[in-house]
C-alpha positions as CSV (number, residue, x, y, z in Angstrom):
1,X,11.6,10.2,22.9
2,X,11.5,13.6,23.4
3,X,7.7,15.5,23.1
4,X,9.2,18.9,21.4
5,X,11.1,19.2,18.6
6,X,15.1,19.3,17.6
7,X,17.0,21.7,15.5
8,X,18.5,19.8,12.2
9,X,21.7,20.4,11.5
10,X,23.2,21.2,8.8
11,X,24.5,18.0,7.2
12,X,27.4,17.5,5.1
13,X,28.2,13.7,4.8
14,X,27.1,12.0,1.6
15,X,25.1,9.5,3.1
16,X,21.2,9.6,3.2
17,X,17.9,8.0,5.4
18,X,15.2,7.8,2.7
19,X,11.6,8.1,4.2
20,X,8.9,7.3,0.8
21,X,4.9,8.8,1.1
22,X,2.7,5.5,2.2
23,X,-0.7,6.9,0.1
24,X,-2.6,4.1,2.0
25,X,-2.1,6.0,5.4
26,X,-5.2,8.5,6.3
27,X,-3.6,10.1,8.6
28,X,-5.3,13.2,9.7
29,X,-5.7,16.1,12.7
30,X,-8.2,18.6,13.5
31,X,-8.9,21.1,16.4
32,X,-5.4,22.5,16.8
33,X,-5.1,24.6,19.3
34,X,-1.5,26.9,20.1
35,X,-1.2,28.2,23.7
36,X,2.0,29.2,25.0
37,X,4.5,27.8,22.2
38,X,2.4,24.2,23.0
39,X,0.7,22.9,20.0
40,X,-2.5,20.3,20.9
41,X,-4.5,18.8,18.4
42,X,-6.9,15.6,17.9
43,X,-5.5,13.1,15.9
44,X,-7.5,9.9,13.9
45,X,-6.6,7.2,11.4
46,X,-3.1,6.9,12.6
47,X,-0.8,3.6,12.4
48,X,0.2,2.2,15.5
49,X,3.0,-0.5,16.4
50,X,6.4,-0.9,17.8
51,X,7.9,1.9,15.2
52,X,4.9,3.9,15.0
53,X,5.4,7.6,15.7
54,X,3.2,10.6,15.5
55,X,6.1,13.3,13.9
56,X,6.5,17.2,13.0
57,X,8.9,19.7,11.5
58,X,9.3,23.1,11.5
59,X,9.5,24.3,7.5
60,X,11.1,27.9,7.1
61,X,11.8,29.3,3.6
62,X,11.4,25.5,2.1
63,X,14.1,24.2,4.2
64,X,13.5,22.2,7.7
65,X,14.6,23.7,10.4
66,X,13.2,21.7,13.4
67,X,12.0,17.6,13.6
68,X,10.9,15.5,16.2
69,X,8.6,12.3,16.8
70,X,5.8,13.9,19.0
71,X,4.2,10.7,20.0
72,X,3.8,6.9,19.9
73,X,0.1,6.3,19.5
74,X,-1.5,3.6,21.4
75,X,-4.4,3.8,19.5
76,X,-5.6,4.9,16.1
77,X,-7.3,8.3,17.1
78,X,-7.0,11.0,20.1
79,X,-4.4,13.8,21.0
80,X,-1.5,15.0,21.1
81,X,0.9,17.9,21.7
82,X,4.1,19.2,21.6
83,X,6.2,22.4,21.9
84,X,7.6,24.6,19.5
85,X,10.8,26.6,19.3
86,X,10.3,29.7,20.2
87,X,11.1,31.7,17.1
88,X,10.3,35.0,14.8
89,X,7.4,33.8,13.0
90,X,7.1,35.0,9.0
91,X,4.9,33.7,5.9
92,X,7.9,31.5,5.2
93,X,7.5,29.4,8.4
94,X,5.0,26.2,8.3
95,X,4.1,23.7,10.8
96,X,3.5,20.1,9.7
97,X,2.4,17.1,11.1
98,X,2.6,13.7,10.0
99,X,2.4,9.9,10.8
100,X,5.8,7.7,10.2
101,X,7.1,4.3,10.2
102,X,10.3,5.1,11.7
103,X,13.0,2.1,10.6
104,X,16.1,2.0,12.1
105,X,18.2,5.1,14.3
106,X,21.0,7.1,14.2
107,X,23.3,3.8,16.3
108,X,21.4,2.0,13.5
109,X,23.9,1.3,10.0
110,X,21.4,-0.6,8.3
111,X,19.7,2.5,6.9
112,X,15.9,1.0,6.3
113,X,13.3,3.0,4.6
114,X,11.1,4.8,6.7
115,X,7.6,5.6,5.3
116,X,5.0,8.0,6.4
117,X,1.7,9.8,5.7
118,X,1.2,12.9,3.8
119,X,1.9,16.2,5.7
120,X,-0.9,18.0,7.3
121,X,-0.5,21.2,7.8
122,X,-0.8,23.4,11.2
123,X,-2.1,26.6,10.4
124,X,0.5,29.5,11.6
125,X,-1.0,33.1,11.2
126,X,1.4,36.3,11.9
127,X,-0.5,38.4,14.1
128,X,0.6,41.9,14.9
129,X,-1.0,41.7,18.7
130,X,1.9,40.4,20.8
131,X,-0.2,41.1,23.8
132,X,-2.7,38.1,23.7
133,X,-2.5,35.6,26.6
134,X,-2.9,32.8,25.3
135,X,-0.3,33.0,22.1
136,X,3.0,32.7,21.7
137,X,4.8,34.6,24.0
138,X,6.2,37.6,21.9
139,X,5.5,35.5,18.5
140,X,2.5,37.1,17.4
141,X,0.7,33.8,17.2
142,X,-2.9,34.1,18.0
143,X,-4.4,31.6,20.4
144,X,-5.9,28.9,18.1
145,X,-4.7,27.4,14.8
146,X,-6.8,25.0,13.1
147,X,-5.8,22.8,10.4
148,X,-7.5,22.4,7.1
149,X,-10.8,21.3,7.1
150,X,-11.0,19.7,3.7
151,X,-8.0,17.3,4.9
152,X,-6.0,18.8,2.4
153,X,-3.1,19.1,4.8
């Protein structure tokens, strides 16, 4: 398992991986921080297990661009992080991050339902200072991004 994220192709076979939203998973981060295309955050009331994974993608113009499984948790809370692609930011790019139940694999034929939280959402704001330090190289992402604190996601 990788701790950054993967482009998705485009896909053009007609067969499909369905992953459902469990509602009873309260899944939830705070404090997220961006420094140098690394994304860390605290993390609490996630599932843990064998297939248990601590996920993101990359949303750009309502299509994903970007996926990865960021971390198996050990335990229910603490934190994680994970790099980003180093990309053009714009209002049409979101960042979320989610708890999964992740079923099977791509040497995997049986195809079994994955299930996962609901998306909460990393907080990307287009900056015009390129200089900071601490941001994005080049990006125009400032130095912190928090996540909703109504849990909203």
């Amino acid at each position: 398992m990788d701790s950054g994220l993967t482009a998705v192709d485009d896909y053009t076979g007609s067969e499909w991986k369905l992953t459902l939203l469990d509602e009873t998973r309260n899944f939830s981060i705070s404090n997220a921080v961006i420094s140098n295309n690394t994304i860390t955050f605290s993390y609490s009331d996630a599932e843990t297990g064998t297939n248990e994974y601590i996920s993101a993608v990359v949303v750009d113009n309502g299509a994903i661009t970007h996926y990865g499984r960021i971390l198996q948790p050990r335990s229910t809370s603490g934190t994680a992080s994970f790099t980003i692609p180093e990309r053009n930011l714009s209002d049409t790019l979101k960042l979320y991050v989610f708890n999964e139940q992740y079923n099977g694999g791509e040497q995997d034929d049986t195809k079994l339902t994955d299930y996962a939280s609901a998306f909460e959402t990393v907080a990307l704001t287009v900056s015009s200072d390129t200089t900071a330090s601490h941001g994005c190289a080049g990006l125009g992402v400032p130095a912190t991004a928090e996540a909703p604190a109504d849990g909203d996601g």
